[in-house]
C-alpha positions as CSV (number, residue, x, y, z in Angstrom):
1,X,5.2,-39.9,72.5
2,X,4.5,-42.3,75.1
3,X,0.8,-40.6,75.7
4,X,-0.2,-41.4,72.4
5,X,1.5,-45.2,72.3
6,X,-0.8,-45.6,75.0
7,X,-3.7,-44.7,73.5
8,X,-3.1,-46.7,70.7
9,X,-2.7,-50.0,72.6
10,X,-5.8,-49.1,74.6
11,X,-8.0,-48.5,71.3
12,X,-6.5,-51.9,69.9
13,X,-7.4,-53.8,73.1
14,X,-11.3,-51.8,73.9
15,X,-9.8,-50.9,77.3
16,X,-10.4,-47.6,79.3
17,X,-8.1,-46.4,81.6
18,X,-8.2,-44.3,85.3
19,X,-5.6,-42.9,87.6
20,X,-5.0,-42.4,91.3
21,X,-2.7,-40.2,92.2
22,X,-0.9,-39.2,95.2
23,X,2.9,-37.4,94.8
24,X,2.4,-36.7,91.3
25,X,-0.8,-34.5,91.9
26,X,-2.9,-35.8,88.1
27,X,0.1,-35.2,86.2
28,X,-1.1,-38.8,84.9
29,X,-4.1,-37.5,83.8
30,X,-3.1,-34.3,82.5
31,X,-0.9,-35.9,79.9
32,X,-3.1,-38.6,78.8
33,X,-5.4,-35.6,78.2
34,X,-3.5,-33.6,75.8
35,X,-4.1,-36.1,73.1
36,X,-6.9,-35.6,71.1
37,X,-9.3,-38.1,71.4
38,X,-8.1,-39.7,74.8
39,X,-11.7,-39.3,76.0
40,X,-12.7,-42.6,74.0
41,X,-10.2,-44.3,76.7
42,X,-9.2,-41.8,79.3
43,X,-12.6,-42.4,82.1
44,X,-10.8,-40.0,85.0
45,X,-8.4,-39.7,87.9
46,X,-8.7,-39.2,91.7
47,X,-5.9,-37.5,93.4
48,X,-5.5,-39.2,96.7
49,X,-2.8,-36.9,98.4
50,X,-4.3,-37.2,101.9
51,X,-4.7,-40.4,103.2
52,X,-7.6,-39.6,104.2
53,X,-8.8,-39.7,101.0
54,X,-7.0,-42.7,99.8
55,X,-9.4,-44.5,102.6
56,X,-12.7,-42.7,101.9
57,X,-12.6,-42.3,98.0
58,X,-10.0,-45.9,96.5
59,X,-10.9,-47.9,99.5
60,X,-7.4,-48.2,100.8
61,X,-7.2,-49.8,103.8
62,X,-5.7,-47.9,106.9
63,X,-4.5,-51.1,107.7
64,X,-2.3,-51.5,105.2
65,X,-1.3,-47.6,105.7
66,X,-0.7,-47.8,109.3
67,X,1.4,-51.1,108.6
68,X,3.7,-50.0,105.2
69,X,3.0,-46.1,105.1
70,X,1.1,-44.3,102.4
71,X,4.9,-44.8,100.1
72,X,4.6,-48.5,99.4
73,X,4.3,-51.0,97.0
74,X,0.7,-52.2,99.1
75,X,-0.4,-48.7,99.0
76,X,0.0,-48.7,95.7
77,X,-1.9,-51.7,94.3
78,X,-4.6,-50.7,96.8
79,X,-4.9,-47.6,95.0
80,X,-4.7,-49.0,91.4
81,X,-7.4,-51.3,92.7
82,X,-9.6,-48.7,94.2
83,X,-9.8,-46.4,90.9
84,X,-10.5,-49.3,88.7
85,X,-13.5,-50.1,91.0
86,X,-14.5,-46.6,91.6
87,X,-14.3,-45.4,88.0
88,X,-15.6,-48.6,86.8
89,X,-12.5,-49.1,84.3
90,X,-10.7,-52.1,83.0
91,X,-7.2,-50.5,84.1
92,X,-5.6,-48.4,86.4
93,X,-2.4,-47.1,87.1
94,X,-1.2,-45.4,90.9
95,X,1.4,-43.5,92.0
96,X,2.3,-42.3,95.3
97,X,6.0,-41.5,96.4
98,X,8.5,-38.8,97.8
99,X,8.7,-35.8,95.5
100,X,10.9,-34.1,98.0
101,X,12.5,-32.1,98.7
102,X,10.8,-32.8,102.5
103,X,9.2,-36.1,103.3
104,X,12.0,-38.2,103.5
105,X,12.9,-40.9,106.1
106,X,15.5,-43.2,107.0
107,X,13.9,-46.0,105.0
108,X,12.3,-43.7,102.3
109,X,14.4,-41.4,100.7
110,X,13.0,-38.2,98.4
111,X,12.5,-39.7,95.2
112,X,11.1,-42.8,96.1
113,X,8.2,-44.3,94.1
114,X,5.4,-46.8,94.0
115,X,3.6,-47.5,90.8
116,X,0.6,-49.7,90.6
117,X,-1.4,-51.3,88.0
118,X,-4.9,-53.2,88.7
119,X,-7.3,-54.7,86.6
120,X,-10.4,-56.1,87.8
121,X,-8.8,-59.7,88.2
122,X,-4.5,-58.6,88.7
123,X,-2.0,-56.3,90.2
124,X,1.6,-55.2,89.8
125,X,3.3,-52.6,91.8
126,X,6.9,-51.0,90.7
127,X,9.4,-49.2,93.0
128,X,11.8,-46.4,91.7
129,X,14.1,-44.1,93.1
130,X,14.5,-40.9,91.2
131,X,17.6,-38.6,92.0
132,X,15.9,-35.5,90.6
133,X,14.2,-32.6,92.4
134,X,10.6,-32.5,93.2
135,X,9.6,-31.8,89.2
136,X,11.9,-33.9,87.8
137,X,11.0,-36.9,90.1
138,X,7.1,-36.5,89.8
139,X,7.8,-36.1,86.0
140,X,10.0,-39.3,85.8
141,X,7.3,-40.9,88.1
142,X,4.5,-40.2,85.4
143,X,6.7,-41.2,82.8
144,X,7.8,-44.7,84.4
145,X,3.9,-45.6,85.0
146,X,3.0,-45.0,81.1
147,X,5.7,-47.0,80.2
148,X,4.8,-49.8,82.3
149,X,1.0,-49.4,81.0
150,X,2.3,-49.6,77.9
151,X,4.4,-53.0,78.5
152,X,1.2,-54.5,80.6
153,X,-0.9,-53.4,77.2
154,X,1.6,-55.0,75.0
C-alpha cells in the first residue's frame, strides 16, 4: 500500500509530512491516517478549497491566482510551500484541480491536476489529466501525489 511505503521512507529519512488540499477535500490526509502509527510523521493538512483561504491560511499570493487561476502548477507549489511553513514540516504535498463534473474551461478541462511538493529549500509541481468522474479523479489525484512523495523520498 502506497500509504504505508510512505511512511516507511519518512521514518527512514526523520521527515514529517503536511498537506494542502484543494479539489481533493483531505483525502490526502485521510489516507495517510489510516495507518497505524502515521502520527510519528503525519503533522496535519489544511484544506484550502476557497481561495480565500489559500491567501489567508498557505500564503498564496492572489497574485499568482489572479495571473494562472487557483488550477495551476504556481498555485500549487505556493500551496506545498505554504503548509510546510505553516505546519512547520520538512515536506509537503498540494493538490488543487478539476474534479468535475462542473468547473471546467476551455483551457482546463475536468480532471485536470496540479500536484506540488515543497520543502523548506525546493519545489516541484506535477500536472495530470484524469478521465474519470469526480471520485475517481480526486482518488487518482491522491494517489499520483503519494506516488510522487514516495519517488522525492526515494
Amino acid at each position: 500500500m502506497i500509504t504505508e511505503y510512505v511512511g516507511h521512507l519518512l521514518l527512514a529519512r526523520g521527515r514529517r509530512m503536511a498537506v494542502a488540499e484543494s479539489a481533493t477535500g483531505g483525502l490526502i490526509g485521510h489516507l495517510m491516517t489510516q495507518v497505524s502509527g502515521s502520527s510519528r510523521y503525519f503533522w496535519g493538512g489544511i484544506i484550502a478549497y476557497d481561495n480565500a483561504v489559500k491567501i489567508k491560511v498557505l500564503g498564496v499570493r492572489e497574485e499568482t491566482l489572479i495571473r494562472w487561476g487557483a488550477v495551476s502548477a504556481a498555485v500549487a507549489l505556493e500551496m506545498a510551500a505554504g503548509a510546510c511553513r505553516v505546519l512547520g514540516v520538512e515536506l509537503a504535498v498540494s493538490v488543487t484541480g478539476i474534479a468535475g463534473p462542473a468547473g471546467a474551461t476551455a483551457s482546463k478541462p475536468v480532471g485536470l491536476y496540479y500536484l506540488g511538493l515543497a520543502t523548506p529549500t525546493e519545489r516541484y509541481a506535477w500536472q495530470h489529466l484524469f478521465a474519470g468522474a469526480r471520485v475517481a479523479n480526486n482518488e487518482a489525484a491522491a494517489h499520483a501525489a503519494l506516488c510522487h512523495l514516495a519517488e522525492y523520498l526515494r
